[in-house]
C-alpha atoms as one frame of an Amber mdcrd trajectory, in Angstrom:
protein
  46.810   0.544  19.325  50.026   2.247  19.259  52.586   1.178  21.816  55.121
   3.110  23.900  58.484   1.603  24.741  59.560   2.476  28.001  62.557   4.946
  28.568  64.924   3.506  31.496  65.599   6.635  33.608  64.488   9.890  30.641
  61.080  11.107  31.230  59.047  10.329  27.589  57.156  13.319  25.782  54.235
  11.444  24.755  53.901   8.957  27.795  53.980  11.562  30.633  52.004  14.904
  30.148  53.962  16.363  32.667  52.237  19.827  32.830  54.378  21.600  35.280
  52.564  24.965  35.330  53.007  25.805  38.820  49.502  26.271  40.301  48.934
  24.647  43.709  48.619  21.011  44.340  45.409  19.789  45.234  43.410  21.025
  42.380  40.457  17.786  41.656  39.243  17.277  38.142  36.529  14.961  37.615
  36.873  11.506  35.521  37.278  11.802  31.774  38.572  11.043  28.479  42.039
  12.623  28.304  45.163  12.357  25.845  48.108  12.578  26.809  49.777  15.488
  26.039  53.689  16.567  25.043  55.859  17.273  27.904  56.686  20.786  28.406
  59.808  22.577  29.731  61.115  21.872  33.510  59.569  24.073  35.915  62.082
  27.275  37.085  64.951  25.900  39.179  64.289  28.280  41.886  61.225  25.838
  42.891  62.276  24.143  46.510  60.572  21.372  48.433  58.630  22.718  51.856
  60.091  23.216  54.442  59.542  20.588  56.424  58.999  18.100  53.495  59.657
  14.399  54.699  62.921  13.449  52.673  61.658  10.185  51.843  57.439   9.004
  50.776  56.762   5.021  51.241  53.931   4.750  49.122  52.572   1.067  50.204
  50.159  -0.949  48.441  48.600  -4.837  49.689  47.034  -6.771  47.034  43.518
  -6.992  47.812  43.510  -5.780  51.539  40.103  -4.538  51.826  38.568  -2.417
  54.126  36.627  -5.478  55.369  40.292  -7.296  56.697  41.246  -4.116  57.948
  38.445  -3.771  60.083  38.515  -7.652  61.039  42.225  -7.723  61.814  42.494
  -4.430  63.155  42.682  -5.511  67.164  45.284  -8.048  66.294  47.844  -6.093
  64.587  50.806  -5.547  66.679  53.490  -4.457  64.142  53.829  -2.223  61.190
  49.842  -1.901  60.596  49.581  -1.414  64.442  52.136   1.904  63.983  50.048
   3.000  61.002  46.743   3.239  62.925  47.701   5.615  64.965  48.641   8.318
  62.244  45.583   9.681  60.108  43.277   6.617  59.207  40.775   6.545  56.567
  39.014   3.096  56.829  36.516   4.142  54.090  38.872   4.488  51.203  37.315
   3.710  47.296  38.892   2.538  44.755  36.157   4.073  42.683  35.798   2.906
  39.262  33.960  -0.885  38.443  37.416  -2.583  37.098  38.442  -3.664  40.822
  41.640  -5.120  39.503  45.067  -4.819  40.197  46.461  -2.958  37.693  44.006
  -0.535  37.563  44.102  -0.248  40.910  47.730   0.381  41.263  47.853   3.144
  38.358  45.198   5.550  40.639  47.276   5.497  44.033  50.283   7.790  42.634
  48.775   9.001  39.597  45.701  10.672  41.415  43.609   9.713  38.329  41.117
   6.858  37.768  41.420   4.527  35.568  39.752   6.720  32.534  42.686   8.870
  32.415  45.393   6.587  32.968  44.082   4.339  30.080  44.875   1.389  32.538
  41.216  -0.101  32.222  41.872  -3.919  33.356  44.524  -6.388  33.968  44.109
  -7.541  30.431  42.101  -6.171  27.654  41.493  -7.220  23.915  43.186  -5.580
  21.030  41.763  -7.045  17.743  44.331  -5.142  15.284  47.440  -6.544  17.416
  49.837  -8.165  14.864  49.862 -11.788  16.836  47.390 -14.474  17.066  46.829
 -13.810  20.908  44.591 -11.038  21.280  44.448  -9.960  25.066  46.974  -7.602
  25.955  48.373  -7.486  29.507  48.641  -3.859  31.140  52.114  -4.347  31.742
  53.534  -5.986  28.187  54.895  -4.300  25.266  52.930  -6.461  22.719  54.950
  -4.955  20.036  57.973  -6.698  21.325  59.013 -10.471  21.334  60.404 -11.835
  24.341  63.296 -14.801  24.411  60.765 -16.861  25.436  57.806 -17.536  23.743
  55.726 -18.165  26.174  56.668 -14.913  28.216  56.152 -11.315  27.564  58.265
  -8.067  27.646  57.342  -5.793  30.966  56.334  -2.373  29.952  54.916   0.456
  31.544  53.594   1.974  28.024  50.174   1.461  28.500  50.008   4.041  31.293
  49.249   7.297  30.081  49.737   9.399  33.310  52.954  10.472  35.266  53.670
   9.037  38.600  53.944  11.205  41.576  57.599  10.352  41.490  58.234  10.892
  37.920  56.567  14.689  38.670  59.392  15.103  41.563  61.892  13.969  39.120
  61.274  15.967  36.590  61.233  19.066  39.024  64.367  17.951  41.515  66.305
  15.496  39.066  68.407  14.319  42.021  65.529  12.781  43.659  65.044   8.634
  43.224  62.082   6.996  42.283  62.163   3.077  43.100  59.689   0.664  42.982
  59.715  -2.922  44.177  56.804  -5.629  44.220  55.792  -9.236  43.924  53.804
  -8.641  40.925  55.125  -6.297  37.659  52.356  -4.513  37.496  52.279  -3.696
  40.564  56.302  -1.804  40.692  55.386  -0.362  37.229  51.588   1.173  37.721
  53.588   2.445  41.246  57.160   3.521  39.455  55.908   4.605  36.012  57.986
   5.420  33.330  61.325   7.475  34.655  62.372   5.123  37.163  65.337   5.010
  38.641  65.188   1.265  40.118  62.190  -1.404  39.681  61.876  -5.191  40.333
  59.511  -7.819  41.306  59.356 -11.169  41.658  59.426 -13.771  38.458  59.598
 -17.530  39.022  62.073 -18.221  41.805  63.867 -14.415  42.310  63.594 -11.088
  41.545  64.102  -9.287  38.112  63.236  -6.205  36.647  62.946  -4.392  33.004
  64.857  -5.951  29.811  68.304  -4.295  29.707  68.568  -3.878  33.067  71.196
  -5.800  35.042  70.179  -6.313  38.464  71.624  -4.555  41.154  73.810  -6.075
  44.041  70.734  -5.834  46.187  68.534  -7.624  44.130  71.330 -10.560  43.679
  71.741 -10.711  47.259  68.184 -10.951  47.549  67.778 -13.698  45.107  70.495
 -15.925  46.603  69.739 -15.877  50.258  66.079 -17.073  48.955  67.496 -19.760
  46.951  68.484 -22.145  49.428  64.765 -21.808  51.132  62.955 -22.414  47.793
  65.179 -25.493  47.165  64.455 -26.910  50.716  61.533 -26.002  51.679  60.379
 -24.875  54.960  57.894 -25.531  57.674  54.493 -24.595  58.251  54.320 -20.991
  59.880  52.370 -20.997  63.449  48.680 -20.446  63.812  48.016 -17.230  66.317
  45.505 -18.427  68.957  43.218 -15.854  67.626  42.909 -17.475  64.003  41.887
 -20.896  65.325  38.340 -20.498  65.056  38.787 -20.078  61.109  41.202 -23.602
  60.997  38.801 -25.750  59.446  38.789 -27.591  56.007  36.144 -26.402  53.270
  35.659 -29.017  50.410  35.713 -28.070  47.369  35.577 -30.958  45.159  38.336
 -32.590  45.114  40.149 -30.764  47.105  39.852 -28.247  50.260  40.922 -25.044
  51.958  40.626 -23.318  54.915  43.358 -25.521  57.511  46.574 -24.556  55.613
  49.086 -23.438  57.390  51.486 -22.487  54.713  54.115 -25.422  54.947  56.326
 -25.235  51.811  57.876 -28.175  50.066  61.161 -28.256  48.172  60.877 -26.403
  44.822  57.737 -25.529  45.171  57.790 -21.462  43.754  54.132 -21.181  43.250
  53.235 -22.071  47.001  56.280 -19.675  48.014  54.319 -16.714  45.940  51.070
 -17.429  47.680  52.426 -17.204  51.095  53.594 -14.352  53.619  57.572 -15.654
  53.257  56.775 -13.436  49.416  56.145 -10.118  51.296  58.656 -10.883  53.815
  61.166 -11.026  50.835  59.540  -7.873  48.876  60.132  -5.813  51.967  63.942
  -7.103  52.720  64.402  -6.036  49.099  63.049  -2.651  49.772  64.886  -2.311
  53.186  68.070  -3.009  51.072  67.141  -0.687  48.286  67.249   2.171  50.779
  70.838   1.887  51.373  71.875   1.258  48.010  69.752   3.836  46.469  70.906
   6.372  49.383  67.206   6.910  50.007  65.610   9.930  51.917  69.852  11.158
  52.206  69.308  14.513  50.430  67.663  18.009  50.520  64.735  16.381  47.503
  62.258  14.002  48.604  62.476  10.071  47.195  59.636   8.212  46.229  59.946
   4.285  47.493  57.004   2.468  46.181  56.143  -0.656  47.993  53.334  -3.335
  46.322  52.893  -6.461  48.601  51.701  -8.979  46.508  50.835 -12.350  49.360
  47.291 -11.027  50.609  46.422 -11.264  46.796  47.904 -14.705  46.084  46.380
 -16.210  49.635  43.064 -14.520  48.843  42.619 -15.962  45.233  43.779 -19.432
  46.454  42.579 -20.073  49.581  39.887 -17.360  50.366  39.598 -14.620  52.813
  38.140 -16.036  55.632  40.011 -19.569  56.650  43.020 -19.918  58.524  45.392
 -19.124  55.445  44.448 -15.231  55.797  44.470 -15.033  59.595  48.376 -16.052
  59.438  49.020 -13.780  56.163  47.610 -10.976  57.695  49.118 -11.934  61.078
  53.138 -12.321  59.534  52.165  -9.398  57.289  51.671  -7.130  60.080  54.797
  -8.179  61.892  57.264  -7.799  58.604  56.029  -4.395  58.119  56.681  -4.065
  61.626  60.528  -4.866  60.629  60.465  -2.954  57.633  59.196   0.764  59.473
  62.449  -0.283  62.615  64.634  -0.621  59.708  63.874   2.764  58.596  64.060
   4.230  62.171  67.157   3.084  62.170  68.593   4.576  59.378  67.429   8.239
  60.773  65.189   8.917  57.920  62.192  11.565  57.933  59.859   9.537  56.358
  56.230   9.566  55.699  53.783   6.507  55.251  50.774   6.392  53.248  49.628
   2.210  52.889  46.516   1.428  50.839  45.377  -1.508  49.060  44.575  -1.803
  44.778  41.190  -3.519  45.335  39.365  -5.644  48.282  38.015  -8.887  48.100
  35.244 -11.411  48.500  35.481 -15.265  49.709  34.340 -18.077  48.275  30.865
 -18.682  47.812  30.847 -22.203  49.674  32.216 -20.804  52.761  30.099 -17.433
  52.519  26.921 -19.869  52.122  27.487 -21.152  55.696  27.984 -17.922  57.210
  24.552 -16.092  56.472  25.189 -15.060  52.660  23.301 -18.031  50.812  22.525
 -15.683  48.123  26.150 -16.119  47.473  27.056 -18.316  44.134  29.343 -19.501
  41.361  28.186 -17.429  37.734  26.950 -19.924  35.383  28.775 -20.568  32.420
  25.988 -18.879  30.606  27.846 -15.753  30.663  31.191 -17.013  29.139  32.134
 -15.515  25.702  31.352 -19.078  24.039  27.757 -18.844  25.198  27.123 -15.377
  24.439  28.654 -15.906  21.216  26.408 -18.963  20.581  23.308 -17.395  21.953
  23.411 -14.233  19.914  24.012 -16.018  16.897  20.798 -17.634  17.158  19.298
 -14.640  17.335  20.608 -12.542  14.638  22.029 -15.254  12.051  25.253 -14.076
  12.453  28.211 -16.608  12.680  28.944 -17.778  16.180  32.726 -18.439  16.340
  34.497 -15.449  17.966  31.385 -13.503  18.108  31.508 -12.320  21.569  34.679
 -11.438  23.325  35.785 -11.138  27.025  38.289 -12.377  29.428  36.088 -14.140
  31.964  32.010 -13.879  33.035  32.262  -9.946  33.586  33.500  -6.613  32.516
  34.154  -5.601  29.469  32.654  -7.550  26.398  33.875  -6.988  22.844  32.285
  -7.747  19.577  34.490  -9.449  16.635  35.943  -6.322  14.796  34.723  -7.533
  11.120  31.090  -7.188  11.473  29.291  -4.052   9.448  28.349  -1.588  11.178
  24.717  -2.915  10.999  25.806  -6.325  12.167  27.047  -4.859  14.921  24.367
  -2.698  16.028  21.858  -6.064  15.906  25.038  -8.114  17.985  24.798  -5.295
  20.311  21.378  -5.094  21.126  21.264  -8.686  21.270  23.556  -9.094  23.857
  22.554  -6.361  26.131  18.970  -7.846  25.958  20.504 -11.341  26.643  22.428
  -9.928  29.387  19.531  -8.067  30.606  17.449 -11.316  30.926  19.856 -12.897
  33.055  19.371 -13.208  36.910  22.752 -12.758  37.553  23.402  -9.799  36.080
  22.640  -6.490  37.412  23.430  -4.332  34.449  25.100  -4.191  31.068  26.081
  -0.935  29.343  26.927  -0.033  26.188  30.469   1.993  25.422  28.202   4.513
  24.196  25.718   4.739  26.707  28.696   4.988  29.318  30.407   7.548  26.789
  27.725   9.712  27.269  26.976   9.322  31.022  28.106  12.319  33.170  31.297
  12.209  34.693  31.036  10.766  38.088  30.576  13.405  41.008  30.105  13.041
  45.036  30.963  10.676  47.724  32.176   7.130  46.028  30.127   4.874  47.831
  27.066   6.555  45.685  28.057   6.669  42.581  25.976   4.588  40.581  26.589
   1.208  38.443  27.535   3.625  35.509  29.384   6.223  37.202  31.580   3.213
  38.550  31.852   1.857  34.688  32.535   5.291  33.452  35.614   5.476  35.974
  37.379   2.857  34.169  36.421   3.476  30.504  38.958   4.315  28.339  37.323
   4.288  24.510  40.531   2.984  22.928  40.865   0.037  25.015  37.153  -0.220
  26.838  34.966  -2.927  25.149  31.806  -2.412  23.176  29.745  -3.320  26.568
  30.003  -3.784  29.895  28.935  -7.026  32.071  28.045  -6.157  35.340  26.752
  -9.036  37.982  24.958  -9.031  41.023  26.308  -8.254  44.501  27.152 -12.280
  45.856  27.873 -13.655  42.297  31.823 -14.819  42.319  32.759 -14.821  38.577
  34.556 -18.605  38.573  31.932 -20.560  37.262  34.186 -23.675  39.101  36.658
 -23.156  41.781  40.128 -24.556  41.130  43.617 -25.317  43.017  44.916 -21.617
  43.351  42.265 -20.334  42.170  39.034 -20.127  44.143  38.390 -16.479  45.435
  38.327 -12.876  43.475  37.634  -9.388  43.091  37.074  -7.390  39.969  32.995
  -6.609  40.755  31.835  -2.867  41.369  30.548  -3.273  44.791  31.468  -2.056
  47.875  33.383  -5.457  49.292  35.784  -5.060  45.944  35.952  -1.188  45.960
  36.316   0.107  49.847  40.122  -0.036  51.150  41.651   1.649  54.076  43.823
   4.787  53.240  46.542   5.397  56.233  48.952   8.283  56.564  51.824   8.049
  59.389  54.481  10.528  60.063  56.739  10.441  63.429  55.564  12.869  65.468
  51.985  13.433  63.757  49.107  13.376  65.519  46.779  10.685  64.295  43.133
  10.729  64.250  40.368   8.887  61.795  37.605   9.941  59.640  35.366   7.425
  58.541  34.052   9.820  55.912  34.637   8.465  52.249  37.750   9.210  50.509
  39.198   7.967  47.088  42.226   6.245  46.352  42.578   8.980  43.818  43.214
  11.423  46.961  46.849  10.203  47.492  48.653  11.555  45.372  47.572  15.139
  45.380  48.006  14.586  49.168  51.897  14.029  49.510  52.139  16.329  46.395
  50.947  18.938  48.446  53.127  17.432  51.862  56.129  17.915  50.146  55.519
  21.407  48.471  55.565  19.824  45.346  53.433  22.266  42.583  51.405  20.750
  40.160  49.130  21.982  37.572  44.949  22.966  37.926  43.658  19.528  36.900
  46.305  17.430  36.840  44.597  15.131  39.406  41.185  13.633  39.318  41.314
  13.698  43.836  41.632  16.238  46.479  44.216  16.997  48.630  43.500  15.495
  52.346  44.356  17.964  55.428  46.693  15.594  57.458  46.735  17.454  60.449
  44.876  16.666  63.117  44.277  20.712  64.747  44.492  23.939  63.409  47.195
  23.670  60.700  46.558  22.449  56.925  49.179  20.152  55.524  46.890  21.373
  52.030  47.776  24.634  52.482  45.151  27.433  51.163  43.145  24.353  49.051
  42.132  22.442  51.745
């Protein structure tokens, strides 16, 4: 697979396919197979933002904030998710495709394309002709490049084949900023892109950003007022009356969740990322990145891309429904809150859209007392080593490295060396093994989802392999896809930190609220479907900003409330 190196603040040819015909918009395209194509000349200077274009977009993402917590939560909220629901509210929002991940999910909010186009299939993916011995590839590594350490990676925003929506504004008003900040890489680069003017997230015990960057006086600042906390440790946070019915240990093994309450000991970083003081710090980063970056200060809009990381971290090790999410949620809420006075403050026309990369599910043992007994841990069955062993037996092939995958679903890969007969009789093999599993609700070939019809009509009835075709990218997309049923958590044993997940094609992984807020907008809600995929084409067409036929897989979405049409003629 060929690799491209990121290009600090230049806009590259081959990575971007910035088509900057000028036609309107909000033009949809379905999911497909696309290359990326050479970038073409700027569009004609005369080109001007609307109007009455906000001068600044916060594009907002939580890790794994589902439409599910929204909804739960919502009557609590009293801060920055409380201002939000009173612009235009979506609480039916898809992230579409079957790869319910986070970098996937990321790469569709300002790209306006799923995960088919943007080549971003998965967190991590298997590359058999890489040059080193490990063989996954993360979405957001160069794994061309060696970093100091060998244990660590270079951060690259390569594998994205797409431009961002602030890498289009760039490249049509070069004075406007793009800047990205987040607790997770992936998360500032599938937001950011490629031509970004600032990026960092958080790494270890402070924030960094791309190799040959020096961090900026905000980011240092940043870093050293958190220093003293994650050397000292800090106190548990308070418990809101309302999340004291969920306070209650769950055992798991040797060990339980439910009751924490988030108190942090001295040197501990990896408790500090899974709690709400790592949004708190995201979003002070962000509030300082607006003055340094002089955002929203000009006559071209800025793009400040926001990915809160916490709900994500809390979700994965401690669940969704004990006491540790009630007071995420809860100090979430309030340092968004914080973040949106800031902004007031600074007398900046901004517009809000917040979304989430994915939802979530809890643990089974929890979900097993509260009517969902269907809910369970997969078997180990369905790891690669079983697969590999099983399908041996069947076809005489060798077992070692027969089957590959990352985990007990998505996308399965069969070792690269077999003939082309081998690997037809692996193939049907393992679909039929699949198939005769109880946990599994379907497996499909590459080619069978190759030649499915690109998905059409509301999200929510798509079925199993329109949702696979939204995420399959042939280059990267195993040979077969591992789908399980609804209620099946893919952690064959729970862990410390590790639990909970996501990553299924069903509703509770795919449906996340999609909220627009302007000052002075009139808010309203329709519970209607919508994709994740509509975002971008949205505040493209907000800020007057052209774009060409087919650039986006979603529609535009009409954020006024009356008689006017923020989506102009294409509404």
């Amino acid at each position: 697979m060929a690799s491209r190196k990121i290009l600090p603040a230049t806009l590259g040819a081959a990575a971007l396919a910035l088509a900057l015909a000028l036609p309107h918009a909000c033009a949809a395209r379905p999911a497909q197979h696309h290359a990326a194509k050479a970038a073409p000349a700027p569009a004609p200077a005369a080109v001007q933002p609307a109007a009455n274009a906000p001068r600044l977009i916060v594009a907002i993402s939580i890790d794994q904030f589902s439409a599910d917590l929204f909804a739960q939560y919502r009557s609590h909220f009293t801060g920055g998710l409380a201002r939000l629901a009173t612009g235009a509210v979506f609480p039916s929002g898809y992230q579409s495709h079957a790869a319910t991940e986070t970098c996937p999910g990321h790469s569709t909010i300002l790209t306006g394309v799923h995960p088919a186009r943007s080549g971003v299939i998965a967190n991590t993916w298997i590359d058999q002709s890489v040059g080193r011995a490990k063989k996954t590839v993360y979405c957001a590594e160069d794994e061309t490049a060696t970093a100091a350490d060998p244990k660590d990676y270079v951060a690259s925003v390569g594998h994205l084949l797409v431009p961002t929506l602030g890498e289009r504004i760039k490249a049509l008003w070069p004075a406007s900023r793009n800047v990205a900040v987040s607790g997770k890489d992936r998360g500032a680069l599938m937001m950011g892109g490629h031509a970004i003017d600032a990026v960092y997230w958080w790494k270890g015990a402070g924030f960094t950003s791309l190799d040959g960057r020096t961090l900026s006086a905000a980011a240092v600042n940043e870093n050293k007022s958190l220093a003293p906390v994650l050397a000292e440790g800090a106190p548990e946070l308070p418990l809101p009356e309302w999340c004291k019915a969920k306070d209650r240990a769950v055992p798991l093994g040797a060990f339980s969740v439910g009751n924490g309450h988030f108190a942090l000991a001295a040197g501990d970083k990896g408790s500090f990322r899974s709690s709400p003081r790592l949004d708190r710090a995201t979003l002070d980063l962000a509030t300082e990145l607006l003055d340094e970056q002089n955002l929203g200060k000009d006559n071209v809009p800025d793009v400040l891309s926001v990915s809160l990381s916490a709900t994500d971290y809390v979700g994965h090790a401690f669940g969704t429904e004990g006491a540790e999410m009630c007071i995420q949620l809860q100090q979430l809420d309030l340092a968004l809150g914080d973040f949106f006075i800031a902004l007031d403050q600074r007398r900046i026309d901004y517009a809000v859209v917040l979304t989430a990369d994915h939802g979530g599910f809890d643990m089974p043992e929890r979900l097993g007392e509260q009517a969902l007994p269907a809910a369970h841990r997969v078997s180990k069955t369905l790891l690669p080593e079983a697969l590999s062993a099983a399908v041996a037996a069947k076809t005489g092939l060798a077992a070692e490295g027969l089957i590959l995958s990352d985990g007990a679903s998505g996308d399965v890969w069969l070792r690269r060396d077999l003939t082309a007969d081998d690997k037809a009789r692996a193939l049907a093999a393992l679909k039929a093994e699949l198939l005769a599993n109880p946990e599994v609700a379907a497996a499909f070939t590459a080619d069978e989802i190759a030649a499915s019809p690109a998905p059409t009509g509301s999200p929510e009835t798509w079925p199993l392999i329109a949702r696979a075709k939204a995420s399959f990218y042939r280059p990267r997309s195993g040979d077969l896809v591992l789908m399980l049923h609804r209620g099946v958590v893919p952690i064959p044993a729970p862990g410390p930190g590790f639990v909970a997940t996501h990553g299924s094609p069903w509703d509770y992984d795919r449906r996340v609220p999609m909220l627009f807020w302007r000052g002075g907008m009139t808010g309203f809600e329709q519970p209607s479907p919508v994709e994740t995929v509509d975002i971008a084409p949205t505040l493209a067409a907000l800020i007057g900003l052209p774009v060409p036929a087919g650039a986006f897989d979603g529609r535009c979405l009409d954020l006024d409330a009356g008689t006017g049409n923020t989506c102009g003629a294409a509404k």
